[in-house]
C-alpha positions in Angstrom: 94.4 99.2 101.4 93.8 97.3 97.9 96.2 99.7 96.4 99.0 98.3 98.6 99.1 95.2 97.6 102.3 93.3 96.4 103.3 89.7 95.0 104.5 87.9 97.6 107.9 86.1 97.0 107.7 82.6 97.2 109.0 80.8 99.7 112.6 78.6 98.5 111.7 75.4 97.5 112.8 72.2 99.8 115.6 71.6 97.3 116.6 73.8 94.4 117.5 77.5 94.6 115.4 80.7 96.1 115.1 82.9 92.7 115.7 86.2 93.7 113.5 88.1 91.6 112.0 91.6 92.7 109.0 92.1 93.8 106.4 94.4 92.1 104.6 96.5 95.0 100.6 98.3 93.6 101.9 101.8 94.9 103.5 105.0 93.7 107.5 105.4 93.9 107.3 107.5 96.2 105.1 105.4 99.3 107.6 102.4 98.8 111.1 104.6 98.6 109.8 105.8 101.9 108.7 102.2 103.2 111.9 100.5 101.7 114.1 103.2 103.6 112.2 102.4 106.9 112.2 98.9 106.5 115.5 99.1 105.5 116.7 101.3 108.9 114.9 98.6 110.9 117.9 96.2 109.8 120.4 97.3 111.8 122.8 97.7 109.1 124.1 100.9 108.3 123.6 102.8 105.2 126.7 103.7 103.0 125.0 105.6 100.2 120.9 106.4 99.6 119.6 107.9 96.4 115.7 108.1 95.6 116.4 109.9 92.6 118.6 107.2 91.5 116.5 104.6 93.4 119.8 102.7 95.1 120.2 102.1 98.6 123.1 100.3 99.4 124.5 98.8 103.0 127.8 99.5 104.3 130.0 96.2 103.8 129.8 94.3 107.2 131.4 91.1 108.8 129.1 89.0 111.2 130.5 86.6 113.7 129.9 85.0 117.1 132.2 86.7 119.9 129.5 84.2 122.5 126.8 81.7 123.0 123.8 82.9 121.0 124.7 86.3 120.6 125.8 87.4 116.4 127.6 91.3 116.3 128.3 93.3 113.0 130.8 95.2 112.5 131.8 97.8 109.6 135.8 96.5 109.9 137.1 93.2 109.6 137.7 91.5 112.8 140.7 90.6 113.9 141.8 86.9 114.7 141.2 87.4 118.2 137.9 88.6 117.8 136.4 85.7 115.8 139.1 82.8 117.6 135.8 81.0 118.7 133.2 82.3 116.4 130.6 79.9 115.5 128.9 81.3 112.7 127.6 77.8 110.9 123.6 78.1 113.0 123.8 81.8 111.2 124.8 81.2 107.7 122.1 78.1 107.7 119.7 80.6 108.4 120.6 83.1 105.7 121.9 81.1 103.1 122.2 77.7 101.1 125.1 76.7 103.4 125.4 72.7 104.2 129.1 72.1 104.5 130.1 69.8 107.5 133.9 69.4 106.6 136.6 71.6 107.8 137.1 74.3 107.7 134.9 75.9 109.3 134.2 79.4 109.0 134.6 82.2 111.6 133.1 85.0 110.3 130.6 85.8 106.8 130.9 89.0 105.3 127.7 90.8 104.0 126.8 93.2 101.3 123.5 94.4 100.4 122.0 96.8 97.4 118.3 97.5 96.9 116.6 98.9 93.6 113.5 100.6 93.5 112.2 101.5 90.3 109.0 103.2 89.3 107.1 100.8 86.9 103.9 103.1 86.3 102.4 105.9 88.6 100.9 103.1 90.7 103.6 100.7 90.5 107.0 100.2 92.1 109.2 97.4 91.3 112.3 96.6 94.2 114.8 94.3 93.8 117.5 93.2 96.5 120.9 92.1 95.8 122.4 90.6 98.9 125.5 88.7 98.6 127.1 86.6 101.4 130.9 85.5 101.9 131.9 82.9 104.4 136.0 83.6 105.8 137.7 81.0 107.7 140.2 83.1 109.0 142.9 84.9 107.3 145.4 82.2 106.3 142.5 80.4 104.4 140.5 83.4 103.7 137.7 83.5 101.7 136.3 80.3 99.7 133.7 81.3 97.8 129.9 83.5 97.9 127.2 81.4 99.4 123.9 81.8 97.8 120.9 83.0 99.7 118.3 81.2 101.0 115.6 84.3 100.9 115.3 84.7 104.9 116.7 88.1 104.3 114.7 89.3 101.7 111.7 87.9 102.4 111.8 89.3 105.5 112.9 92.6 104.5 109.8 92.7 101.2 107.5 91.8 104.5 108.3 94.5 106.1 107.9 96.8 103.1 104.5 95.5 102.7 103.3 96.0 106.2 104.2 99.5 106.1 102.5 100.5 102.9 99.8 98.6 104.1 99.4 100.9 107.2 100.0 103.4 105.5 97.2 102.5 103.8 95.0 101.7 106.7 95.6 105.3 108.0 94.2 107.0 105.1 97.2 108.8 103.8 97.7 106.8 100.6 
């Protein structure tokens, strides 16, 4: 299990900016390809493109809105006006991101893209670094204002989740 071992990322600071820096896993390629992939299923996002021997996975582009009370949906096409007419998405996008606005407008729907890099630092090494980027829409006469910048929640989450699976991994005995 020692050899599984990874820096944890911080958590975002009350005020300033999370710093999205990767996160440097004690384990060969190999063992966190395979955990990143896994964690990576566990998302719920589908997968556009995945290359270990380029190290890149990246998530199809998705839209995430409200259609009801308490329930969030993402979908692979943009949705159409009457889809996201009464979409409250401001709860989600305070969860995933640095997003504070009160003021009109008020967005309907956030688009979502996500990349992840996994690089081999030495044979017991493996750096992984997640770019996850996060557009607010209002609809389609206003459109799109701006990127958002991430809170963490995602990654954190998702470096988590790599961790506990190499660190079964390593419990089992098959490290």
């Amino acid at each position: 299990m020692a050899g599984c071992i990874a820096e944890t990322p911080q958590e975002p600071p009350i005020r300033g900016l999370y710093n999205n820096e990767p996160v440097t896993f004690s384990a060969p390629y190999d063992d966190v390809w395979l955990a990143t992939a896994t964690a990576v299923g566990e998302l719920n996002w589908d997968t556009k493109m995945a290359d270990k021997g380029m190290g890149v996975i990246e998530l199809r582009t998705s839209y995430v809105y409200n259609p009801s009370f308490g329930r969030y949906e993402r979908v692979y096409l943009e949705p159409r006006n009457s889809e996201f007419e009464h979409s409250k998405i401001k709860p989600y996008l305070r969860e995933i991101s640095y997003y504070e606005q009160d003021a009109p407008p008020t967005p309907k729907f956030v688009r979502e893209t996500m990349s992840i890099k996994v690089k081999a630092l030495s044979s017991s090494e493996t750096q992984v670094k997640i770019n996850y980027r996060i557009m607010p829409y209002y609809d389609y006469r206003i459109g799109y204002l701006g990127t958002v910048k991430s809170n963490g929640y995602v990654e954190k989450r998702l470096f988590k989740r790599i961790q506990e699976i190499l660190t079964r991994k390593g419990a089992m005995g098959t490290h």
